[in-house]
C-alpha positions as CSV (number, residue, x, y, z in Angstrom):
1,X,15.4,18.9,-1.7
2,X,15.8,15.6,-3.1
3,X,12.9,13.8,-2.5
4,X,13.0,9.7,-2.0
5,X,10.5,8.7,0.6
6,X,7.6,7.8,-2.0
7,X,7.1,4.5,-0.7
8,X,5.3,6.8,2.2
9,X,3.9,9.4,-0.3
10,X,4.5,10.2,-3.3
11,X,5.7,13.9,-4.4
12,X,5.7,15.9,-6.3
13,X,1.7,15.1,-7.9
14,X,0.4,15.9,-11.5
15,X,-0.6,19.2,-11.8
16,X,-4.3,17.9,-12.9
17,X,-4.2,16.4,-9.9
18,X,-3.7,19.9,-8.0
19,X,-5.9,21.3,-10.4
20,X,-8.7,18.5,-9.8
21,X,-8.2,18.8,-5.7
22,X,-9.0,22.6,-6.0
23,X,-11.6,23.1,-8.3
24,X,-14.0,20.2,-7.1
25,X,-13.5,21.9,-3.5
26,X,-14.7,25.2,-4.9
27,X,-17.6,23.8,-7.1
28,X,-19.0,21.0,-6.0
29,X,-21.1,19.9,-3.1
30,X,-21.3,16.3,-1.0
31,X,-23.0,13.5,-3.4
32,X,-26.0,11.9,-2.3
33,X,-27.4,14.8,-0.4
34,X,-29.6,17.6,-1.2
35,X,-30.9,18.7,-4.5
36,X,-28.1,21.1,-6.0
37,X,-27.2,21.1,-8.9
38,X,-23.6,21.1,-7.5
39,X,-24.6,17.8,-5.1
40,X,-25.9,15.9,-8.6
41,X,-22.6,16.6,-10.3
42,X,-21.4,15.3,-7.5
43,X,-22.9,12.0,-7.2
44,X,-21.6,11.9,-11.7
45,X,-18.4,12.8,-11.0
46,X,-18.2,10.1,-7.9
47,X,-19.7,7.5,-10.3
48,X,-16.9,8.0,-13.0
49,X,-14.4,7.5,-10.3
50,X,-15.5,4.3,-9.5
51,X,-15.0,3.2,-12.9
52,X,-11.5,4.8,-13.2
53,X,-10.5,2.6,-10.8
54,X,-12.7,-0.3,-11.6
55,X,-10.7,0.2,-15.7
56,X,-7.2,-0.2,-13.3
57,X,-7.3,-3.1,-11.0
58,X,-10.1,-4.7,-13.9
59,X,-13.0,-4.8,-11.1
60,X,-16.2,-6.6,-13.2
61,X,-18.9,-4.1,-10.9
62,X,-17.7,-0.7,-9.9
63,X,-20.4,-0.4,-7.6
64,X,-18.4,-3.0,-5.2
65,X,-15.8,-0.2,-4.5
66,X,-15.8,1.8,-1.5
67,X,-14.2,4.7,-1.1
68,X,-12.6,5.2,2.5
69,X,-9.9,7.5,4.1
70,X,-7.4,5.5,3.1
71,X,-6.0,1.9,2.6
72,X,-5.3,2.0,6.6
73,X,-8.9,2.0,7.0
74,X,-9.6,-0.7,3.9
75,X,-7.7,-2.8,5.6
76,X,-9.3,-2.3,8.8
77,X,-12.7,-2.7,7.3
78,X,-12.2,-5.4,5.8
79,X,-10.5,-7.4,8.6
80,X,-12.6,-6.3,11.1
81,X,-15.6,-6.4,9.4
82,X,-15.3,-9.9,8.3
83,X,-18.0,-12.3,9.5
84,X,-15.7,-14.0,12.0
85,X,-17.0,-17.4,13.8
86,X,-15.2,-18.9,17.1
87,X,-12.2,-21.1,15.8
88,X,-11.5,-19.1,12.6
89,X,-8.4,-18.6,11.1
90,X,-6.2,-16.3,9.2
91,X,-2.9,-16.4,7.0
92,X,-0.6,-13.4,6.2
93,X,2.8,-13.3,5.5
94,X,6.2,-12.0,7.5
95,X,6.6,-8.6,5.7
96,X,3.3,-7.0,7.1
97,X,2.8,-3.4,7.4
98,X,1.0,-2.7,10.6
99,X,-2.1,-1.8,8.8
100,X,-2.7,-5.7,7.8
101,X,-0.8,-7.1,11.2
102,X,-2.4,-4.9,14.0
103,X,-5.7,-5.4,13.1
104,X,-4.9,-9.0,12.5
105,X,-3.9,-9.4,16.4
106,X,-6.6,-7.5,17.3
107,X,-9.4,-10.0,16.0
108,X,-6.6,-12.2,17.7
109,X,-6.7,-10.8,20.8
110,X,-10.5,-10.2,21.2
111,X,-12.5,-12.7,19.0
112,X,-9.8,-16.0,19.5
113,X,-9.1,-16.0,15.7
114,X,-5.8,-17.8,15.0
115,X,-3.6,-16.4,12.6
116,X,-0.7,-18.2,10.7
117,X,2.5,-16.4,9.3
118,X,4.4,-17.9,6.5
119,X,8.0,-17.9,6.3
120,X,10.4,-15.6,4.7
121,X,13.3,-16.0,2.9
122,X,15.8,-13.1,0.8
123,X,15.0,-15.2,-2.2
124,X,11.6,-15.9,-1.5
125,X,10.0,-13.8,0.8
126,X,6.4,-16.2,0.9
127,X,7.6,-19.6,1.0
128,X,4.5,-21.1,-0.9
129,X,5.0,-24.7,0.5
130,X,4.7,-23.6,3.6
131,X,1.9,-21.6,2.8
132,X,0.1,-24.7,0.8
133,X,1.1,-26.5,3.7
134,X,-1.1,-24.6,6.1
135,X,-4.0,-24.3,3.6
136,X,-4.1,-28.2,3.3
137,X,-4.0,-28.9,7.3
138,X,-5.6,-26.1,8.9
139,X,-9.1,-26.4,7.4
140,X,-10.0,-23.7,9.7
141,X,-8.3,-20.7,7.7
142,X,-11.1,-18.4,6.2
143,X,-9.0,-15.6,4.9
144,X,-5.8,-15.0,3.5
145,X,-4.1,-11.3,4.0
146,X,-0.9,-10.2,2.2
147,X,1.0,-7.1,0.9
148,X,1.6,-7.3,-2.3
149,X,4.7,-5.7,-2.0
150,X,6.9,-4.9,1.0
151,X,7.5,-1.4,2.1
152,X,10.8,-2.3,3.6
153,X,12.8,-4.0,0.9
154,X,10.8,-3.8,-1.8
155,X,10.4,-7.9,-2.7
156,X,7.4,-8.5,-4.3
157,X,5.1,-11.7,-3.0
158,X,4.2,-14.6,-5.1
159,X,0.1,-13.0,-5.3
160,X,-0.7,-14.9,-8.6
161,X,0.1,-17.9,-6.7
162,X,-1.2,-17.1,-3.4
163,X,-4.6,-15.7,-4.7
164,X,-4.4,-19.0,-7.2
165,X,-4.0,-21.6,-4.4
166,X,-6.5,-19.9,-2.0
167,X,-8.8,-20.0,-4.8
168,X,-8.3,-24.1,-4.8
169,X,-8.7,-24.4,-1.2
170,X,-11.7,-22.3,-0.9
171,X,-10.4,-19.1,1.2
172,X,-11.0,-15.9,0.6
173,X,-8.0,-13.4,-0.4
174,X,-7.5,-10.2,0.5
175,X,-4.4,-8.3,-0.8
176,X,-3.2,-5.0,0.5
177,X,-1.7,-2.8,-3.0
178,X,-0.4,0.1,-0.5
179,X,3.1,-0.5,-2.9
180,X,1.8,-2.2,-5.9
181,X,-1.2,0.3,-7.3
182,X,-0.2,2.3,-9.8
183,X,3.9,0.6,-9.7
184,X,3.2,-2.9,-11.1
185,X,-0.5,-4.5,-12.7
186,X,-2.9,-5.4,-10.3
187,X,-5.7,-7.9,-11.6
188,X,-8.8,-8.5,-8.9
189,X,-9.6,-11.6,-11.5
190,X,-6.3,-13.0,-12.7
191,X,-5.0,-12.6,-9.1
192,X,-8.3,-14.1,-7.8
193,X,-8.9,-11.1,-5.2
194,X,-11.4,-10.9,-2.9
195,X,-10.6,-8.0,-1.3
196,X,-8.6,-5.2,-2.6
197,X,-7.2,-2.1,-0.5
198,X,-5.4,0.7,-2.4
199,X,-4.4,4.3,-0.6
200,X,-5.0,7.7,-3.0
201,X,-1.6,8.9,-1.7
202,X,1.4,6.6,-3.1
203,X,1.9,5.6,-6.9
204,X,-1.3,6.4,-7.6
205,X,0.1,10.0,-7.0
206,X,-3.5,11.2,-5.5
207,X,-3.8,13.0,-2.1
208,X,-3.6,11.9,1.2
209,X,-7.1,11.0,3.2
210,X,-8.3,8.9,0.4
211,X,-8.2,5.4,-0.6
212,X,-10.5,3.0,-2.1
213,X,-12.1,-0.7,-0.9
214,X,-13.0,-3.6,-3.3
215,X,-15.3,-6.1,-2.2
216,X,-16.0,-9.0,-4.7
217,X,-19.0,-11.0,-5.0
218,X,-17.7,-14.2,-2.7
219,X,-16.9,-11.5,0.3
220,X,-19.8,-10.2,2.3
221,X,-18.8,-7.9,5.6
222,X,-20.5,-6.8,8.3
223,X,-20.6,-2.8,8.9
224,X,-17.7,-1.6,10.4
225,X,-18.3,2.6,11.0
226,X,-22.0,3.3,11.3
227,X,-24.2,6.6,10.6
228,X,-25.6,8.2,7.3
229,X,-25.0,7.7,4.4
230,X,-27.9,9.4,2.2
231,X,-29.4,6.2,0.8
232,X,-31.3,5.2,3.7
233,X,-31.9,7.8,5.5
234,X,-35.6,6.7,6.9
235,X,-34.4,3.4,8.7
236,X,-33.0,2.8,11.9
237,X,-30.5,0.3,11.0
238,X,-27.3,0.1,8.7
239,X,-27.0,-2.4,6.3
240,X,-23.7,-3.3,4.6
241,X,-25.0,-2.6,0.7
242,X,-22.5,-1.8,-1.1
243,X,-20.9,0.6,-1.7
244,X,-22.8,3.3,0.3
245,X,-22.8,1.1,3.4
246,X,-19.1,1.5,3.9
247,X,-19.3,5.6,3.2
248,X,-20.2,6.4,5.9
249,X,-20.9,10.4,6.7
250,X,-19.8,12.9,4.5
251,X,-17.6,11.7,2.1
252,X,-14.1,13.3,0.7
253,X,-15.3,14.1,-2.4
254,X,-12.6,16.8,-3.8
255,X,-9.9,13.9,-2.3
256,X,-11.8,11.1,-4.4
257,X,-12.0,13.2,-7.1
258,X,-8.2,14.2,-7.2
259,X,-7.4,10.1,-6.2
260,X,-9.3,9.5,-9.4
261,X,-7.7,11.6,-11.4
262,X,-4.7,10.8,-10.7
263,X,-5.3,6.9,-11.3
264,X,-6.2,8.4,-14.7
265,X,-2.5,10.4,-15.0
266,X,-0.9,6.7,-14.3
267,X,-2.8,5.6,-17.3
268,X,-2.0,8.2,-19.3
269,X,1.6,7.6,-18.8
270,X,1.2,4.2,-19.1
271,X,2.4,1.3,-16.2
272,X,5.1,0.0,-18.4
273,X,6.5,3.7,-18.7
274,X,6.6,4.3,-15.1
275,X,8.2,1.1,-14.2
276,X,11.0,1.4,-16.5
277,X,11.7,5.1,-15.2
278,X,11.2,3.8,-11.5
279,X,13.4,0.3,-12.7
280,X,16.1,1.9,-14.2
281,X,16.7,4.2,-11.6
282,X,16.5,1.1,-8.8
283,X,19.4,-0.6,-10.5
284,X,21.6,2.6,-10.3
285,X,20.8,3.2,-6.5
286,X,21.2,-0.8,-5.7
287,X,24.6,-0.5,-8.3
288,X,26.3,2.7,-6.5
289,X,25.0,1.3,-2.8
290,X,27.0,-2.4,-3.4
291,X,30.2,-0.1,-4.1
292,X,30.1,1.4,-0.8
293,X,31.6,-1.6,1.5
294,X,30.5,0.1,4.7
295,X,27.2,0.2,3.4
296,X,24.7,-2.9,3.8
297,X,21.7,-3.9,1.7
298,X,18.5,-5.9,3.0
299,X,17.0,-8.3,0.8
300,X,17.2,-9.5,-2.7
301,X,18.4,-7.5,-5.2
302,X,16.7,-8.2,-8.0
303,X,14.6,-5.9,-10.0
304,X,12.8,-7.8,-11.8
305,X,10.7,-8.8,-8.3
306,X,11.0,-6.1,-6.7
307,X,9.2,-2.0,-6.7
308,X,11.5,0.3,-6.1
309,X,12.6,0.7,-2.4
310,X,15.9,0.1,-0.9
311,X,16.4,-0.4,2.8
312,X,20.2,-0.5,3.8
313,X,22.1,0.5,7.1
314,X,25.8,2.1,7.2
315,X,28.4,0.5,9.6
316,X,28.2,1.6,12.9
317,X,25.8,4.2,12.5
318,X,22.3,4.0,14.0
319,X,19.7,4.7,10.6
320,X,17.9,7.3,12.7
321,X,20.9,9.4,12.9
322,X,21.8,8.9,9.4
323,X,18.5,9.7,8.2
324,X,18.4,12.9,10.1
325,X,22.5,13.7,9.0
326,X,21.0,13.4,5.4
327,X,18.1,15.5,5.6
328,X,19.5,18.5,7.9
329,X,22.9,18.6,6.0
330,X,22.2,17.1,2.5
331,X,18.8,18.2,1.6
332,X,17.7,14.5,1.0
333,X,14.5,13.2,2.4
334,X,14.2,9.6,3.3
335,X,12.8,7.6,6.2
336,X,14.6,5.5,8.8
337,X,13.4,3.0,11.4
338,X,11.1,0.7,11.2
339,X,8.4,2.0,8.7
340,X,5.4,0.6,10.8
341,X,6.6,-2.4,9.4
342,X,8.5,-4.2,12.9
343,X,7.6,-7.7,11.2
344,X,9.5,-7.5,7.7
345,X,12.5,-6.1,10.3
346,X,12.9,-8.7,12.3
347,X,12.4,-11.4,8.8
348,X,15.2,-9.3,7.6
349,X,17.4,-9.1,10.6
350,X,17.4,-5.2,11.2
351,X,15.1,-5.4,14.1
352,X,17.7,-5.0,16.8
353,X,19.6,-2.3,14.6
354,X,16.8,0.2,15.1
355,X,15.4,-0.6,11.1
356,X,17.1,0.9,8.4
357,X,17.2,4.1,6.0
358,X,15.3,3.4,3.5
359,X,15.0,5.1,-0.3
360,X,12.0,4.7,-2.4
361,X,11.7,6.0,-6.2
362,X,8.6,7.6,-7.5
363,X,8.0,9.0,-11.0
364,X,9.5,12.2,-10.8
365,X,12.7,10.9,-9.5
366,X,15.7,11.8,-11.4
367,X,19.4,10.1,-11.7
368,X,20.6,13.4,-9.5
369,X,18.7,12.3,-6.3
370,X,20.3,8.6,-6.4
371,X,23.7,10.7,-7.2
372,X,23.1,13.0,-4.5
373,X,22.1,10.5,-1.3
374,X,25.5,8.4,-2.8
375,X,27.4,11.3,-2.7
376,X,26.4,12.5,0.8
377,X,27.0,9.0,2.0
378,X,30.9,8.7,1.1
379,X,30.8,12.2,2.8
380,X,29.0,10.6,5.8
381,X,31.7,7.9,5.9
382,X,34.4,10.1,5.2
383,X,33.9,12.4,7.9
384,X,33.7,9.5,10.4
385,X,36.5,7.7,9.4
386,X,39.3,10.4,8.7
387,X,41.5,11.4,11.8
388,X,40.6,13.6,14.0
């Protein structure tokens, strides 16, 4: 198989991170309960994971990180569990996966919050005057919301910039790094981030069910699941202390564990390494794709801003069928549709096409995959266009 659907997980992992997944399992029991000696290591080993990923994204306090079930539910957390007031207001951009936008129109829906999108062009996918624009008029704004990088074409958003100008105008910023962590540097105090939501599962080549919250000192949220958490086990009420009021329950500690460990693999290798395996091998997909005329690409095409996905569609054929063709008769997994992201669809123009196919790189990619999807494509084409 020929793997290149890493934008949704990544594949193959580390073996340390196999390795860390099973043993912790085996040996060790849930931190901050009972009085094993297994449950103590535990509650070490969960500490040390906090400041792995604290050493990444250059967090000041690894107590403000929370670990969760994944960057889904960061996001949700930390949307709905901001301390919304009647007349609030929120800005996020028009490449949103649905894990920012639903949650977004759900505070719409039920709490009356107003929420702003800024514009998108190919060449500049947050149009920043348009976002300054807002932040100056619409005094109202509390929080701003983006991706970091889109999971549909790949353009990566102005966040220096954003997190810079929100800073100035006194919001708070809260940036999702679903397809940034572990691809391209993520600073929570040169980007000015309030709130950072990263999944265990992508480029930070951990498992899936895992992902981590980080709330700075400037964000305070309400509770959002409720129940125990070990640490205050004698009261009746939940208090959002951080971080055990958002671990709620038993925690995943073998996933946390294996999400740490493989935050510690991408440092190993080194962020610079990765992204010139991951870069390199972008420029020969996007190279090969422009020499197939049938074939078109959606968004810029540069790689210097942008991780490496590539959404395209083939002429007259829905991507659904051709993601399926390539997979049942070429061995090549991809994804095709709308990648929970219908907003970056329609900004692109794909929305009425049924979405795209879409190729994402990962670390273990090799120049054979890109040869093999080009290769079954001209078959593709050539089967469909030859006489009958």
């Amino acid at each position: 198989m020929h793997y290149l659907d890493n934008a949704a997980t990544s594949w193959p992992k580390p073996e340390q991170v196999y390795q860390t997944m099973d043993q912790s399992f085996r040996s060790l029991f849930s931190p901050k309960r009972g009085t094993a000696k297994a449950s103590r290591l535990g509650v070490n080993q969960l500490q040390q994971a906090r400041e792995t990923l604290a050493q990444l994204f250059n967090i000041p306090n690894a107590e403000r990180i929370s670990f969760t079930n994944g960057c889904t539910h960061s996001l949700n957390l930390a949307i709905q569990a901001f301390p919304w007031q009647a007349g609030d207001a929120i800005v996020i951009s028009s490449v949103e996966h649905h894990a920012l936008s639903r949650p977004v129109r759900k505070i719409a829906r039920e709490k009356g919050i107003e929420f702003y999108v800024v514009p998108y062009t190919d060449a500049n996918p947050f149009v920043l005057a348009a976002y300054e624009q807002l932040l100056q008029t619409r005094p109202n704004i509390r929080l701003v919301a983006t991706t970091h990088a889109s999971n549909v074409i790949g353009s990566v958003l102005p966040v220096l910039e954003i997190g810079r100008l929100a800073r100035q105008y006194g919001k708070l910023y809260l940036l999702d790094a679903a397809q940034s962590a572990g691809v391209l540097p993520v600073d929570v105090q040169e980007f000015n981030i309030d709130l950072l939501a990263v999944p265990g599962h992508k480029s930070l080549y951990g498992p899936p069910g895992v992902g981590a919250l980080y709330v700075g000192e400037n964000a305070a949220l309400n509770t959002f699941l409720e129940g125990g958490t070990g640490g205050d086990s004698g009261k009746h009420e939940m208090h959002p202390t951080l971080p055990d009021g958002f671990e709620v329950g038993t925690i995943p500690l073998p996933q946390i564990l294996a999400m740490a460990e493989g935050v510690r693999w991408v440092q190993q290798t080194g962020l610079s390494a990765i992204h010139k395996h991951e870069t390199e091998l972008l420029s020969l997909l996007l190279a090969e794709l422009r020499e197939i005329p049938e074939v078109k690409v959606y968004g810029h095409q540069d790689v210097r801003s942008k991780t490496p996905v590539v959404s395209f569609n083939v002429l007259n054929h829905q991507p659904k069928t051709i993601g399926e063709t390539l997979f049942d008769e070429y061995g090549i997994a991809l994804r095709a549709g709308f990648h929970c992201a219908p907003m970056a669809h329609e900004a692109v123009g794909s929305i009425h096409l049924g979405g795209t196919v879409r190729a994402s790189i990962g670390y273990y990619t090799q120049p054979e995959d890109i040869q093999a999807l080009i290769k079954a494509l001209k078959a593709i084409l050539s089967n469909t266009l030859s006489p009958a």
